[in-house]
N, C-alpha and C positions, 0 to 999 in steps of 0.2 A: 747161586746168588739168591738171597732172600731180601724180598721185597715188600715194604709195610705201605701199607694206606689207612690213615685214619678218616674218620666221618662222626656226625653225631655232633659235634658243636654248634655253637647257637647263642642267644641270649635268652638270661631268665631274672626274674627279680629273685632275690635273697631270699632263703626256705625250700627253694625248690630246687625241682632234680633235673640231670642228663643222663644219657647215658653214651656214651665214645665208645665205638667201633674202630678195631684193628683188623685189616685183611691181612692176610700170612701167605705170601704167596713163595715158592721156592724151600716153601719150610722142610730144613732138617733136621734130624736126628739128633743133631751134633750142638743144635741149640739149647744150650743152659738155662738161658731166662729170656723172657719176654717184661718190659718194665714202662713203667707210664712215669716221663717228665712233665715237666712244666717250667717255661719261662715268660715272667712278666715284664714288661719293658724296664730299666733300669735295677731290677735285681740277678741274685743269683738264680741260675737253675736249679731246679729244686725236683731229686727223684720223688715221688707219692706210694706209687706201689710195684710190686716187683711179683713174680709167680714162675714157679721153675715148669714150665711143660710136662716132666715127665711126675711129679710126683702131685702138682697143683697145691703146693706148698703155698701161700702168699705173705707177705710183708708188707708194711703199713708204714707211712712217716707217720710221727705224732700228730702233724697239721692236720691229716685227714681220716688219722682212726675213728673206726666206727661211724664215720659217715661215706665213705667208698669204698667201694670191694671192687677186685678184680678177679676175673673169669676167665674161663677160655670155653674155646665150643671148638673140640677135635674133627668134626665131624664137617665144621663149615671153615676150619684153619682159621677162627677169627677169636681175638681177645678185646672182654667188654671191659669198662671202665663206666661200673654204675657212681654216679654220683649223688648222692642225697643232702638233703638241709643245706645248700649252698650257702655258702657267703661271700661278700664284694671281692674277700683278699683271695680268690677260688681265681679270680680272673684272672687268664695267661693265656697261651699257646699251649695246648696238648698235645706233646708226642708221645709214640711208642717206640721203640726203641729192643735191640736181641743183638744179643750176644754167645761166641764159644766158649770165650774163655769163663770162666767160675769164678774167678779172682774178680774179675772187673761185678761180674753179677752181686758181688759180695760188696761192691765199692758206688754201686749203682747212686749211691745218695750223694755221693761225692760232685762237684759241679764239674771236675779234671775230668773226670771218667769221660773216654771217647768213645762208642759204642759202635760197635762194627758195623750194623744196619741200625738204621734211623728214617722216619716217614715224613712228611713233609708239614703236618700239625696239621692240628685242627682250632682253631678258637674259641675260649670259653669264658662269654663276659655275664659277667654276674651283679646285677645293682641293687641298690639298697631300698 
């Protein structure tokens, strides 16, 4: 059973950074991706970034290319979620989120997509 815990949210004014922590606990072999959502109250969920464990591949929405990167640290089972030059429309709920199947990791942007492990968010309000 794989277990996620996010941390690291906060408030910041617009320009500035965070950085969201994933604990990985229970983690297998067998997980395909590790992936960073987002929902803001009355929109869609919106996947941001995606990173396969074994190869550290990563993937980007256009919303937040080149201003977030995702990480992993093998060594602490933990996936970061650097955020830089925030902006107001950045504010949501941050989760993390893994899965086995490959298919769904491939669909992760999709708002249907049900992901087998999911963490409990973290918040991330950003003003102008």
């Amino acid at each position: 059973q794989v277990q996620l815990a996010e941390s690291g949210g906060g408030s910041v004014q617009a320009g500035g950074s965070l950085r969201l922590s994933c604990a990985v606990s229970g983690y297998t072999s067998s997980t395909r991706c590790l992936v960073w959502i987002r929902q803001a109250p009355g929109m869609e969920r919106e996947g941001v970034a995606r990173i396969y464990p074994a190869s550290a591949i990563t993937y980007y929405a256009d919303s937040v290319q080149g201003r977030f990167t995702i990480s992993q640290d093998n060594d602490k089972n933990t996936v970061y979620l650097q955020m830089d030059n925030l902006k107001p429309e950045d504010t949501a709920m941050y989760f993390c989120a893994a899965d086995l199947d490959f298919l769904k990791c491939l669909s992760f942007r999709d708002r249907n997509t049900n992901f087998l492990y999911r963490g409990q968010g973290t918040q991330v309000t950003v003003s102008s």
